[in-house]
C-alpha positions as CSV (number, residue, x, y, z in Angstrom):
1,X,288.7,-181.5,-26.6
2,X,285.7,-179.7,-26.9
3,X,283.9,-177.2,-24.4
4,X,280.8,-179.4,-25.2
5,X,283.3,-182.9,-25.0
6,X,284.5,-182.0,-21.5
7,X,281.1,-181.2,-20.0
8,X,279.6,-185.0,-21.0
9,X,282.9,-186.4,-19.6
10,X,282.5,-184.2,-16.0
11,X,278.7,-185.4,-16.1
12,X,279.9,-188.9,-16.6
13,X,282.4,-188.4,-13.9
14,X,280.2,-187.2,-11.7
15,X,277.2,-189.9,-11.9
16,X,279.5,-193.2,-11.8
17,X,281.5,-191.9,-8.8
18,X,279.2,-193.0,-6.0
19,X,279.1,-196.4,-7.9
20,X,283.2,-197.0,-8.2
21,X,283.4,-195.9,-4.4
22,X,281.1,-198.6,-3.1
23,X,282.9,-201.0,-5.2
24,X,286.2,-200.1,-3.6
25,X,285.1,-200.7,-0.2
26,X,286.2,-203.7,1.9
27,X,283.7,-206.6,1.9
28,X,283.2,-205.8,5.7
29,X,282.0,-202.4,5.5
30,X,279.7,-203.0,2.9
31,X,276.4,-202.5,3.5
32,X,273.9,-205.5,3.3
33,X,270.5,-205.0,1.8
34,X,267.5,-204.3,4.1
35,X,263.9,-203.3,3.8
36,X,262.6,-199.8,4.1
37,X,260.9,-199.0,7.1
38,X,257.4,-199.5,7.4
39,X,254.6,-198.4,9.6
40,X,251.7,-199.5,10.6
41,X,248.4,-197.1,9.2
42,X,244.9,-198.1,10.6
43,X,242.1,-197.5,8.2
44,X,238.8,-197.1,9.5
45,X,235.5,-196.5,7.2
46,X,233.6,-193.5,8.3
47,X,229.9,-193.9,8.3
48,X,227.9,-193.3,5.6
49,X,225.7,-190.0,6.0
50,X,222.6,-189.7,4.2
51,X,221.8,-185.6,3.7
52,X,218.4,-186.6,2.0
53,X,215.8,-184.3,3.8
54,X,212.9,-186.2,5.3
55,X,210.0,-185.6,3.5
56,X,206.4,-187.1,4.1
57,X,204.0,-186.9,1.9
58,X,201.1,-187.4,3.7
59,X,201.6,-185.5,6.6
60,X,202.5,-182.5,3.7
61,X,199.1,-183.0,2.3
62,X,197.1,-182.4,5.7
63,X,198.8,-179.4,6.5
64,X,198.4,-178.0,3.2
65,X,194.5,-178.8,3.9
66,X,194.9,-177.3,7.0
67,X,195.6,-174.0,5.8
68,X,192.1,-173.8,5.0
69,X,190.0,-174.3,8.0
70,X,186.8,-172.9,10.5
71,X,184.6,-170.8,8.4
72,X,186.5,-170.6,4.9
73,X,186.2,-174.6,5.4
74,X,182.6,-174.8,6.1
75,X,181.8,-171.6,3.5
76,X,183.8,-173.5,0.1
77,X,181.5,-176.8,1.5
78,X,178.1,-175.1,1.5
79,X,178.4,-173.6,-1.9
80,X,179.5,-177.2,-3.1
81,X,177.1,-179.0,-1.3
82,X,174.9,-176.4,-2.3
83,X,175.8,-176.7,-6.3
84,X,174.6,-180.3,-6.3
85,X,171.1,-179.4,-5.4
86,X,170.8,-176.7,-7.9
87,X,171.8,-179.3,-10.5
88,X,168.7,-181.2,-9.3
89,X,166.6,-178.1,-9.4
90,X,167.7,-177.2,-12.6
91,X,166.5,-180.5,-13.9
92,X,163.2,-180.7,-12.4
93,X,162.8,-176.9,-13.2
94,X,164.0,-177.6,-17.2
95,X,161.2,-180.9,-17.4
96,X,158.7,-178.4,-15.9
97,X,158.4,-176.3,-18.7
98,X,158.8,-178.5,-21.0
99,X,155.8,-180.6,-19.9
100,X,154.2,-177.0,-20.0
101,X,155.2,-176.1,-23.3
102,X,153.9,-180.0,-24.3
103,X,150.5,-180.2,-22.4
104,X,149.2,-176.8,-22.9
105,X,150.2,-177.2,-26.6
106,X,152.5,-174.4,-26.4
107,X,154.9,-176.0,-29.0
108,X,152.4,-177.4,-31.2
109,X,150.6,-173.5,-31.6
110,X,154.5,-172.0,-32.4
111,X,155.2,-174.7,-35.3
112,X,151.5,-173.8,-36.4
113,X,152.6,-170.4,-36.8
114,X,156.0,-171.1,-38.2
115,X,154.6,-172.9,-40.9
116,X,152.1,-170.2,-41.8
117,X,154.8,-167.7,-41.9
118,X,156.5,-169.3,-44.4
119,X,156.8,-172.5,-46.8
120,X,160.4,-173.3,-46.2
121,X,161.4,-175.6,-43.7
122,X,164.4,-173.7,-43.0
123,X,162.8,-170.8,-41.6
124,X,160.3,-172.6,-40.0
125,X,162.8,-174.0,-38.0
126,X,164.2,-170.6,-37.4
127,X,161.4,-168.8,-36.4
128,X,160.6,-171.8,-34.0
129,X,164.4,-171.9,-32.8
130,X,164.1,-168.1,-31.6
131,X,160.8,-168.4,-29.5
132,X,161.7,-171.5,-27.9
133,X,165.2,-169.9,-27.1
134,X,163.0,-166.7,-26.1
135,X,160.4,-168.6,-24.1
136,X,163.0,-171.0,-22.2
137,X,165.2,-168.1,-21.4
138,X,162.2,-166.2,-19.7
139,X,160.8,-169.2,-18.0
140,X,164.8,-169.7,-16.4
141,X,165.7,-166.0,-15.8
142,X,164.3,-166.4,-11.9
143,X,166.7,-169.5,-11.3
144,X,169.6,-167.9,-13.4
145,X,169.0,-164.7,-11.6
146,X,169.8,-166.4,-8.2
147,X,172.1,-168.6,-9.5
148,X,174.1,-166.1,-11.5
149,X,173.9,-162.9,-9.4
150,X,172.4,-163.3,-6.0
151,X,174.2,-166.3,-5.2
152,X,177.5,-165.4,-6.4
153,X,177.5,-162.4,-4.3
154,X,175.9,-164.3,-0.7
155,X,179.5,-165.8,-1.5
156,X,182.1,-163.3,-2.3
157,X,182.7,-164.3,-5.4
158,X,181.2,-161.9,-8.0
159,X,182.2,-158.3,-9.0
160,X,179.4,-157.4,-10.9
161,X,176.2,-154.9,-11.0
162,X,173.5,-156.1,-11.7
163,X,173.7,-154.0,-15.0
164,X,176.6,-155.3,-16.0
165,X,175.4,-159.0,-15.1
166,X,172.1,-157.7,-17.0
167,X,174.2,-157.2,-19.7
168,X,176.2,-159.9,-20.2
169,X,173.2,-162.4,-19.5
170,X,171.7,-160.5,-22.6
171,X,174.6,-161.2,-24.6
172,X,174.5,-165.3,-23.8
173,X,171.0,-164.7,-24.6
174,X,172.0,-163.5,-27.8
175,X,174.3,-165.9,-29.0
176,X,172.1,-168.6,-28.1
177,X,169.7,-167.1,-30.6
178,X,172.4,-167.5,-32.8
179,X,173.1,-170.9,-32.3
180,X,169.7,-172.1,-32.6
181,X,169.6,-170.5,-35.6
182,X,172.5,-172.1,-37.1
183,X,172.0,-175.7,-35.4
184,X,168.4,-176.2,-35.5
185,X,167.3,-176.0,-39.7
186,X,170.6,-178.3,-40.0
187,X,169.5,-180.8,-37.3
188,X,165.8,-181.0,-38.2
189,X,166.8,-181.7,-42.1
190,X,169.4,-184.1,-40.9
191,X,166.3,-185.9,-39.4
192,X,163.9,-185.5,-42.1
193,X,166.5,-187.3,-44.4
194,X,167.4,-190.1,-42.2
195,X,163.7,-191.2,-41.1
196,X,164.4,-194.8,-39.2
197,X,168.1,-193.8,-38.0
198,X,167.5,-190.4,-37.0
199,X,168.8,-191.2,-33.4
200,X,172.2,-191.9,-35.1
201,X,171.7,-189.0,-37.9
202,X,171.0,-186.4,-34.8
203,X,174.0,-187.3,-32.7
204,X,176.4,-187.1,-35.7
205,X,174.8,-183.2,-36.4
206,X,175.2,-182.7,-32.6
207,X,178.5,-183.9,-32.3
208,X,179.5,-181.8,-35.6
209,X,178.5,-178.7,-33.8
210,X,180.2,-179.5,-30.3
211,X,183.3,-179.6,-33.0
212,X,182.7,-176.3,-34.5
213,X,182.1,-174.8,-30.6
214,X,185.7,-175.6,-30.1
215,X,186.5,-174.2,-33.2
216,X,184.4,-170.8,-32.9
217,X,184.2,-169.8,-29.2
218,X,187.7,-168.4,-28.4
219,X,187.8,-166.8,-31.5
220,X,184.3,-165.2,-31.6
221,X,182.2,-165.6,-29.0
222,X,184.7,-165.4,-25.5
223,X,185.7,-161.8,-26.5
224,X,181.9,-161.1,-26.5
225,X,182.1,-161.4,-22.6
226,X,186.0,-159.7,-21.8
227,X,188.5,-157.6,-23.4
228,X,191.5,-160.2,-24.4
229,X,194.8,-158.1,-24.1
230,X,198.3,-159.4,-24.8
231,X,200.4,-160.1,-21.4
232,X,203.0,-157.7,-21.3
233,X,206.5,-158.0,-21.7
234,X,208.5,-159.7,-18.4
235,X,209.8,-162.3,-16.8
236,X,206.7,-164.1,-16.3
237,X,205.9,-164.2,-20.1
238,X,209.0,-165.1,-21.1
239,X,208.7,-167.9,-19.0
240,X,205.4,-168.5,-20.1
241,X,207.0,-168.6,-23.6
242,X,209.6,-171.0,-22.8
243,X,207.8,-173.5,-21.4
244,X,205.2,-173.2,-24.2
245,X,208.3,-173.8,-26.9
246,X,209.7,-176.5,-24.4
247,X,206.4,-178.6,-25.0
248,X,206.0,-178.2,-28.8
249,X,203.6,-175.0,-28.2
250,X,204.2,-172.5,-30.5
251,X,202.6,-168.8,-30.1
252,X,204.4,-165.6,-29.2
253,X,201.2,-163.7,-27.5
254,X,200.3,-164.6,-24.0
255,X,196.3,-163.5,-24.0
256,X,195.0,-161.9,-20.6
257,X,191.7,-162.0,-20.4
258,X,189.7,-159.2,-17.6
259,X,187.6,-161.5,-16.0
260,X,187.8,-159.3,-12.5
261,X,185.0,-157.5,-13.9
262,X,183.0,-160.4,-13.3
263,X,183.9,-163.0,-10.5
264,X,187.4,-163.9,-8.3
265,X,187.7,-167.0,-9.7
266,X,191.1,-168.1,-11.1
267,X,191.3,-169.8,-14.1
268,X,193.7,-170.8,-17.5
269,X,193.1,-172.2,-20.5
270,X,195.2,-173.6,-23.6
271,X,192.1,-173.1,-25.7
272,X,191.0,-173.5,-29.4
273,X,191.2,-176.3,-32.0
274,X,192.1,-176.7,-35.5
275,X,194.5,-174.3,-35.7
276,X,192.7,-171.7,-33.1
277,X,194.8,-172.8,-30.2
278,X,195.7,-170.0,-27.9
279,X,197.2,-169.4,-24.3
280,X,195.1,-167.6,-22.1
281,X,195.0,-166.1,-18.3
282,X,192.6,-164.6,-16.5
283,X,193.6,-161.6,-14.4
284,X,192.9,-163.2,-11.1
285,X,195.6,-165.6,-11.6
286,X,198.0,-162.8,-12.2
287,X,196.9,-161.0,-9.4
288,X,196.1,-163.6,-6.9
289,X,198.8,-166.0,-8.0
290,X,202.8,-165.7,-7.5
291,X,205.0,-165.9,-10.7
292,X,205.5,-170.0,-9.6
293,X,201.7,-170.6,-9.1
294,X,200.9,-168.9,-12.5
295,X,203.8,-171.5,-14.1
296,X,202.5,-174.3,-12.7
297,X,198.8,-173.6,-14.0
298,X,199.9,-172.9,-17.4
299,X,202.0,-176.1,-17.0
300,X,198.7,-178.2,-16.6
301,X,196.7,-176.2,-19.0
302,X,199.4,-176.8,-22.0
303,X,199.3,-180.9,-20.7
304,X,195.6,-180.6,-22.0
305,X,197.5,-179.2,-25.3
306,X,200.4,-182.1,-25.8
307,X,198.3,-184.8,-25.3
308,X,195.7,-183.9,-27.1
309,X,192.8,-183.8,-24.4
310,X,190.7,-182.1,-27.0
311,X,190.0,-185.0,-29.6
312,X,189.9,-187.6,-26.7
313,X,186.9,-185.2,-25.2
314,X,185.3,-185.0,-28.3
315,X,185.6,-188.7,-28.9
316,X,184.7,-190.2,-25.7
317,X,182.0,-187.2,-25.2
318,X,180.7,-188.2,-29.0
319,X,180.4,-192.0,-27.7
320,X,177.8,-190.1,-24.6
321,X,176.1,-188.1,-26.7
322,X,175.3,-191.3,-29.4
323,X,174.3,-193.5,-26.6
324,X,172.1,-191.0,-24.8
325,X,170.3,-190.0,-28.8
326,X,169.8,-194.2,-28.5
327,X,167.9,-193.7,-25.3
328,X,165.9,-190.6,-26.2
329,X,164.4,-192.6,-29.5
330,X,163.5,-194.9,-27.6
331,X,162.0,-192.9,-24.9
332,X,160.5,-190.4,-27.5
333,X,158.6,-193.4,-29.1
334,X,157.0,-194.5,-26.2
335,X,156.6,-191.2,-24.9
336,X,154.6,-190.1,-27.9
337,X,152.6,-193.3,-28.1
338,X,151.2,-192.4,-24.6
339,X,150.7,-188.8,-24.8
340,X,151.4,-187.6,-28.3
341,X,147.9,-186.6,-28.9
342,X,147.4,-185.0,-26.1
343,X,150.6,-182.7,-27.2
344,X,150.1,-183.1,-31.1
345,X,153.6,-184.6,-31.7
346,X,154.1,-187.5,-33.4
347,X,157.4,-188.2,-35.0
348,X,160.8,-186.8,-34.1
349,X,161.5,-184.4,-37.4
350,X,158.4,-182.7,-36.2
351,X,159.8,-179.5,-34.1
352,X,156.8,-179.1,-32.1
353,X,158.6,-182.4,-30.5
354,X,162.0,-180.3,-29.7
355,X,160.8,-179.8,-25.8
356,X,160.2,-183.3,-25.5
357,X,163.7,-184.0,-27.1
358,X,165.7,-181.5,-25.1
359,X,164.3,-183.0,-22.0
360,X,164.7,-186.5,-22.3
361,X,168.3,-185.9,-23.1
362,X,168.1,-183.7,-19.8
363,X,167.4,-186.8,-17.9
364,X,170.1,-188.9,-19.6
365,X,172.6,-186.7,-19.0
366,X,172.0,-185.4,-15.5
367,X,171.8,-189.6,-14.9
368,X,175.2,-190.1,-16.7
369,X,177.1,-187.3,-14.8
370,X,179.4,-190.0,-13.5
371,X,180.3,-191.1,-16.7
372,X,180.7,-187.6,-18.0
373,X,182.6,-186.4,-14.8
374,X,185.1,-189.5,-14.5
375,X,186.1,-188.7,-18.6
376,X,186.9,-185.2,-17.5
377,X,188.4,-186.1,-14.6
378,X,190.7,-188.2,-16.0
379,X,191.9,-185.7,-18.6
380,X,192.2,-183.2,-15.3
381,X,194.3,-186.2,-13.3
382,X,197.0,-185.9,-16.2
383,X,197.2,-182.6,-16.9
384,X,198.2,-182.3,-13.1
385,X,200.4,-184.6,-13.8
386,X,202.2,-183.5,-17.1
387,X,202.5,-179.7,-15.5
388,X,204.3,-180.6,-12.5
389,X,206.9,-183.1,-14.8
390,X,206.9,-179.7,-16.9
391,X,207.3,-177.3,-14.5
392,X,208.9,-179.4,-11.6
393,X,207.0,-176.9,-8.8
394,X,204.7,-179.2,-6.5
395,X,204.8,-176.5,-3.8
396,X,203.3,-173.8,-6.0
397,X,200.5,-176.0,-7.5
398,X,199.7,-177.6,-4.1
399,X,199.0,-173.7,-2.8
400,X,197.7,-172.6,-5.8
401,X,194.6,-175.1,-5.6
402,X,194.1,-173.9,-1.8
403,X,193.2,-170.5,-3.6
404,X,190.0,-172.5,-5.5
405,X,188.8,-173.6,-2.5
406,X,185.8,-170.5,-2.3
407,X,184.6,-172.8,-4.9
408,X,185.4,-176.1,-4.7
409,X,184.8,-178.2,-1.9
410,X,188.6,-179.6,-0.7
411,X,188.1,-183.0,0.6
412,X,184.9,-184.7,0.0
413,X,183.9,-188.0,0.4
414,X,185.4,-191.0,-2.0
415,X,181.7,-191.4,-3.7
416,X,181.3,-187.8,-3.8
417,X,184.6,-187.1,-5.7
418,X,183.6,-190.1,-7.8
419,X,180.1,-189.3,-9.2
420,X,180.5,-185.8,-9.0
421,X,183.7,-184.3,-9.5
422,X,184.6,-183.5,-12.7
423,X,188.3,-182.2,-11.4
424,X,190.0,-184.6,-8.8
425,X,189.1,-183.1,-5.1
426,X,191.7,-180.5,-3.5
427,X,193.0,-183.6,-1.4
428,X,193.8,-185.7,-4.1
429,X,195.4,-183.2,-6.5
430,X,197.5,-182.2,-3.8
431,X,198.8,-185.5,-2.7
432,X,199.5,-186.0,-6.0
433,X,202.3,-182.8,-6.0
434,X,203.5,-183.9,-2.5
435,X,203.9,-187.8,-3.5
436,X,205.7,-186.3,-6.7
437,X,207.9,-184.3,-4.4
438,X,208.8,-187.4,-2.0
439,X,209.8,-189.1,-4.8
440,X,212.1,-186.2,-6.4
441,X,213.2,-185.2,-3.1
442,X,217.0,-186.1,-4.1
443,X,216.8,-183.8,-6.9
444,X,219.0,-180.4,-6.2
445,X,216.0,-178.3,-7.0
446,X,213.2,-180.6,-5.1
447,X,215.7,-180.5,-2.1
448,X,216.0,-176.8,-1.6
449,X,212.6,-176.2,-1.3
450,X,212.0,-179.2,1.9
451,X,213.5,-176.3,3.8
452,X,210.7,-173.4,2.5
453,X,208.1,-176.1,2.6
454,X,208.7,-178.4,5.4
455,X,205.0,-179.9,5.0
């Protein structure tokens, strides 16, 4: 036998001898079968404990408000109240001079010596287009003087001289110049060519420039007013960066624009068109704001980017400005039937007629501000929206629009905020983050900040 044989047989040995004694037992000391023992276990069901933090919205949104109170409260509602009756005064001051310009034959004597200048319609309209831009600008500079400077400072929101608001209202000066320029030969041929449907003509040519504004301005006329520097390198931009590539945005420069040197206003923009689209902060918001406030701005700004708020403003803004050139032929005709000898204008290509023009459509639009306001405020409605699905910070945008408040009334009335807001109202763009926050509240990230921001 084998080493390896005799160790099976000893295993073998060794598990069937328990078996073979049992079996050589007597019957009566056998053992019979019987169950194991058992004992009895009570199962309760502890209760179920729900850890969601309570959260209500509304009572959020009031103490949010509350933060701004006593004078800052009353202060940010006079210079909104205060806004709408320089809109009104702006109107009536704007019709002034032009029935000036029309009744004292003002206009009719410039196109006289326009057209003795020179043979070409071009420069006719030219020469016109810079001493009506000249004449108008004079004839405002009172108003803009309070409105811009005097104004600005009773309310603690501008930084400027008066040189350097001197200086900067001469440079608007001279890119309106510019414009008029450009715009009006174009538009006056446009209506020399179409006779009948000039109305229709006019507000294509119009809405073709309002394109080419969107196209032009950030590139070459905002620099005109600030020095545009690239945000430097830090956490911020790189989240900046990421949330731009996160929504289809692609750029590597973060602009910073020095707007300090002019007011304390905060503001952002995802601006530009056709290709000139560009991220840009104003240094307020990066002085003022903290790194989660600046976020959620951007956040908002890039949701006028992704959903393309441009092109639906340009379309539903082109469907204003063809409906109000409808109502100006009209008015123009009967206007110039009743008094168009008395100003020696006749038929709309004639420029003399351009004061009458600009101030019919002056009228319409200050009448269909509601319209104009609720297609902007829209647009502003979802952009809040998209940036606080983007950015997931309701806290930080709620605070953040608390620091616009110098500036914009926080809770008005429903049928103010209706016909004329053009943003939602403080109140409502904050209950908008704290409703978003109710119903996220079970998120990991929502619920650590009930205990930061209670209300």
């Amino acid at each position: 036998m084998t080493p390896r044989t005799g160790l099976v047989l000893a295993a073998l040995l060794i598990l069937l001898a328990p078996a073979a004694g049992a079996q050589d037992l007597p019957p009566d000391q056998q053992l019979p079968p019987h169950a194991a023992p058992t004992q009895h276990v009570e199962v309760g069901q502890l209760p179920a404990l729900d850890t969601t933090p309570q959260y209500d919205p509304d009572a959020a949104t009031n103490a949010y408000l509350a933060r701004v109170s006593g004078t800052a409260r009353e202060k940010s509602d006079a210079y909104t109240n205060g806004g709408y009756g320089l809109a009104l005064l702006n109107l009536v001051y704007g019709l002034a001079v032009a029935g000036l310009l029309l009744w004292l034959q003002i206009s009719a004597r410039v196109r006289d010596w326009a057209e003795a200048r020179s043979r070409s319609r071009i420069v006719q309209a030219m020469l016109y287009g810079v001493i009506y831009v000249s004449a108008i600008t004079a004839a405002s500079l009172p108003l803009s003087l309070y409105e811009g400077f005097f104004r600005q400072h009773a309310y603690g929101l501008s930084n400027q001289s008066f040189a350097d608001w001197a200086g900067d209202f001469a440079t608007l000066f001279g890119v309106t110049l510019v414009a008029a320029a450009i715009f009006l030969p174009v538009f006056y041929a446009v209506l020399r060519k179409a006779r009948h449907d000039w109305w229709l003509w006019g507000a294509g040519a119009a809405i073709l420039f309002m394109v080419a504004a969107q196209v032009i301005y950030p590139l070459a006329v905002a620099p005109l007013f600030n020095h545009y520097s690239a945000l430097p390198k830090g956490p911020l931009k790189q989240d900046i960066l990421s949330l731009a590539r996160a929504n289809g945005i692609s750029t590597d420069i973060i602009w910073l624009a020095d707007e300090s040197r002019q007011w304390k206003g905060i503001s952002a923009n995802v601006s530009g068109f056709l290709g000139t689209t560009r991220i840009t902060l104003n240094d307020n918001l990066l002085s003022q704001g903290t790194h989660d406030e600046v976020l959620a701005v951007l956040g908002h700004e890039m949701g006028h980017y992704v959903m393309d708020h441009t092109v639906r403003l340009i379309l539903l803004m082109g469907l204003v400005i063809i409906a109000g050139f409808a109502a100006v032929a009209f008015a123009f005709r009967l206007a110039t039937g009743l008094f168009g000898g008395n100003w020696q204008v006749r038929q709309p290509d004639d420029i003399a007629g351009l004061p009458l023009l600009v101030a019919l459509m002056s009228i319409f639009l200050f009448l269909a501000t509601p319209v104009t306001n609720s297609i902007v405020r829209s647009t502003e409605a979802e952009a809040d929206l998209f940036g606080v699905n983007a950015v997931r910070k309701p806290d930080a945008f709620a605070s953040l629009v608390l620091k616009l408040s110098p500036y914009r009334k926080l809770d008005p009335g429903g049928i103010e905020e209706a016909l004329l807001y053009d943003h939602p109202s403080g109140r409502n763009r904050i209950a908008v983050m704290t409703r978003w926050k109710k119903e996220h509240i079970r998120d990991l990230d929502i619920r650590d900040t009930v205990a930061e921001n209670p209300h």
